[in-house]
Structure formats: C-alpha cells, structure tokens
Rosetta silent file (secondary structure, phi, psi, omega in degrees, C-alpha in Angstrom):
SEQUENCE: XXXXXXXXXXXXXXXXXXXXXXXXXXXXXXXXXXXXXXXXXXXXXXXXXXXXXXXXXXXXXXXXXXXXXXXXXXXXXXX
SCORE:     score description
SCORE:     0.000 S_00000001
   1 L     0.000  -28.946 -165.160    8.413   15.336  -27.633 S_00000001
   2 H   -68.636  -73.222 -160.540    8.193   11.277  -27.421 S_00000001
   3 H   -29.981  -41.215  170.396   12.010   11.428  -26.092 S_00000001
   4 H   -59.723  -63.124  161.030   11.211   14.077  -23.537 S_00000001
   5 H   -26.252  -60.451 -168.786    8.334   12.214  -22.447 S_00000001
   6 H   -71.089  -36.592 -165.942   10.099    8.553  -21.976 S_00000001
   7 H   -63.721  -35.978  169.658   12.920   10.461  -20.035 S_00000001
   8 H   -66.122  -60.828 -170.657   10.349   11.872  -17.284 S_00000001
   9 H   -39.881  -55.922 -159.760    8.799    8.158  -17.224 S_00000001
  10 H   -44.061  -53.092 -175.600   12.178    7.197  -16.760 S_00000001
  11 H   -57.304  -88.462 -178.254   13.452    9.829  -13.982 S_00000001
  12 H    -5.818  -53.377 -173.450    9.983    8.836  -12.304 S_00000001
  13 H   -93.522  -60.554  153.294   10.355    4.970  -12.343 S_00000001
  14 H   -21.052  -92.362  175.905   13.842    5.644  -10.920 S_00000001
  15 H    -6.058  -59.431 -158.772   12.521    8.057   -8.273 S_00000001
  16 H   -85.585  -39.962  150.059    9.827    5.670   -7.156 S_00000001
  17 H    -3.648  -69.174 -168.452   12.500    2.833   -7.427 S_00000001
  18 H   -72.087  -55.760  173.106   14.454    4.251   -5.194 S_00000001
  19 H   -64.020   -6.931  140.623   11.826    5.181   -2.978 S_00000001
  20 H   -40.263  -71.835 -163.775   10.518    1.657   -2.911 S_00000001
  21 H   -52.123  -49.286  162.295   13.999    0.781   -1.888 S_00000001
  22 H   -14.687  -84.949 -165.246   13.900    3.475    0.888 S_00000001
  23 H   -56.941  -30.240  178.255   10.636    2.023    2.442 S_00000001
  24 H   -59.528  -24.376  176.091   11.535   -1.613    2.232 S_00000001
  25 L   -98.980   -8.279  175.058   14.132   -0.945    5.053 S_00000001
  26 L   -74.018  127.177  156.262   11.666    1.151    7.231 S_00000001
  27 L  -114.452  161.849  179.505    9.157   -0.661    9.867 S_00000001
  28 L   -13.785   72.424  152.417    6.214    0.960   11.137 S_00000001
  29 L  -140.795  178.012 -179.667    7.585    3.983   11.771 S_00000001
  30 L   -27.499  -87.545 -168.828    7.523    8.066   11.209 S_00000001
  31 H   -33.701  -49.491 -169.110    9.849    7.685    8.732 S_00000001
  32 H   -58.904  -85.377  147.375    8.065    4.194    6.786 S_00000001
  33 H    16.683  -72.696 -179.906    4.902    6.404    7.161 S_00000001
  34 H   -89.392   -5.021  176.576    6.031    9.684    5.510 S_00000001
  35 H   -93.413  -16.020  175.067    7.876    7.751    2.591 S_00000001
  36 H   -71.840  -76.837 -173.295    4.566    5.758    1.994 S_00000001
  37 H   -11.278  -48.819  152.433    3.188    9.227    2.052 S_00000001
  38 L  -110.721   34.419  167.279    5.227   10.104   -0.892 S_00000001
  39 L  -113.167  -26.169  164.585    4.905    7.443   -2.935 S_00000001
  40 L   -72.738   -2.707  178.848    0.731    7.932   -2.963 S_00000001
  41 L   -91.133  -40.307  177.251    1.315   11.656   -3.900 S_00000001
  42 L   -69.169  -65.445 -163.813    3.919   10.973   -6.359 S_00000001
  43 L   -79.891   22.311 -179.144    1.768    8.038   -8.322 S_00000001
  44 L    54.901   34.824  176.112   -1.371   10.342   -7.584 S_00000001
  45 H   -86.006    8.816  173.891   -3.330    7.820   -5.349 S_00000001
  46 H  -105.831  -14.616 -164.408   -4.203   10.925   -3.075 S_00000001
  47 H   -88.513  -64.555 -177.382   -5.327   12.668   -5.899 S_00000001
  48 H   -28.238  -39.495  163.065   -7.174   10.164   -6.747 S_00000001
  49 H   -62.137  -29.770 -168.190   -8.740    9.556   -3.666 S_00000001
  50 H   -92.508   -1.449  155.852   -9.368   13.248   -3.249 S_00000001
  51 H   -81.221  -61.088 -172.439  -11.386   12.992   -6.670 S_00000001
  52 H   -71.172   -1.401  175.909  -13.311   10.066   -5.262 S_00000001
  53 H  -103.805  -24.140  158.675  -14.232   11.399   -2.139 S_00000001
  54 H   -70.347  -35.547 -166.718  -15.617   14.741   -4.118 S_00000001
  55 H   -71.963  -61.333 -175.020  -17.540   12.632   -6.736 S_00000001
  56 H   -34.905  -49.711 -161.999  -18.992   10.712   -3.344 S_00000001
  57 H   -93.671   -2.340  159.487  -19.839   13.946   -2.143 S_00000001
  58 H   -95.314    0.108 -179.032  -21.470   15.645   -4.645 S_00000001
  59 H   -77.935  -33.377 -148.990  -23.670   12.788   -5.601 S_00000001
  60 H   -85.596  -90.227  175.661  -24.716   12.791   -1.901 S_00000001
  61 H   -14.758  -41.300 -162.070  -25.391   17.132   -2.262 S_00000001
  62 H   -83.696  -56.638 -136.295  -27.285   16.190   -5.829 S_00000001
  63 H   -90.857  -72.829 -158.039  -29.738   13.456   -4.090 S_00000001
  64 H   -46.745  -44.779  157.943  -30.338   15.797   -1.024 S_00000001
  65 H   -51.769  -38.949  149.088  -31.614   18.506   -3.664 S_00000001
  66 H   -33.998  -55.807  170.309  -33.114   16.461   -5.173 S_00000001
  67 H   -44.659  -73.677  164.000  -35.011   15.429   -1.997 S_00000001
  68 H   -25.260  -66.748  175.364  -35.746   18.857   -1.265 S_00000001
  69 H   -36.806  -77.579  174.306  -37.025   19.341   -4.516 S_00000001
  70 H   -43.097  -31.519  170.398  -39.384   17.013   -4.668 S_00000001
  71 H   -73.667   -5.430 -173.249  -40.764   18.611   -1.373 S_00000001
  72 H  -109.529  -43.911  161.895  -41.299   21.749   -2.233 S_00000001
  73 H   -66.830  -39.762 -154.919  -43.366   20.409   -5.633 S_00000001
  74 H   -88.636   -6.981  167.260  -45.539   18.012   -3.312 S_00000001
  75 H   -70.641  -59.771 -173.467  -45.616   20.999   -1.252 S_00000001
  76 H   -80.393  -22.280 -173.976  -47.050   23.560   -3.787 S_00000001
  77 L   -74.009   -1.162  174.868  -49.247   20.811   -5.509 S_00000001
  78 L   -79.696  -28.218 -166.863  -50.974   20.648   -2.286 S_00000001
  79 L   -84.720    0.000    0.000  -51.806   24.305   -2.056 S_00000001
C-alpha cells in the first residue's frame, strides 16, 4: 500500500512539475490562465477555497438565526 501510495505522490509531483514548466513559458494569457487553473484544482486550492467560502457562509446563515431567534424570544416575552 506504502509503494502504491509514493508512486501517485510521485506521478503527481511529476505532473505538477511539468505543469510548472508549462506555465513558466506562458505570459498573461488564455493559455497561462487555464494552466494556473489546473494547477489550483490539481493541489486542491479550489477545493479549498470552496470549503472556505461555505464555512464563511454558514457562520453568516448561523448568526442571522441566531438574530432572528433572539427576536422572536424578546418578542414573546413581551406578550
């Protein structure tokens, strides 16, 4: 299983190697652009981002319920 393992690191760290090499001859262009594109998908920086922009947004959805909440108790403790 370790052996299996280091060989996908390996293939990977090639891959992204290569695709390093790729982008280093690209300027600003489509092409630069969609190979940066798959080098944050491949080392999961999109995922990542896309985690960290849900965690933002359910903390935001939790506080607003929160909010609510409390308004609806200060609401009935009035009545």
């Amino acid at each position: 299983m370790k052996e299996w393992f280091r060989y996908v690191q390996r293939l990977v760290l090639v891959f992204l190697g290569c695709v390093a090499l790729v982008a280093g001859g690209c300027d600003e262009t489509d092409t630069r652009n969609k190979v940066d594109d798959t080098v944050e998908e491949m080392a999961g920086k999109k995922n990542l981002d896309r985690y960290k922009q849900m965690k933002d947004d359910l903390g935001e959805i939790q506080t607003q319920q929160t909010k609510k909440y409390r308004q609806l108790k200060e609401d009935a403790d009035e009545k």
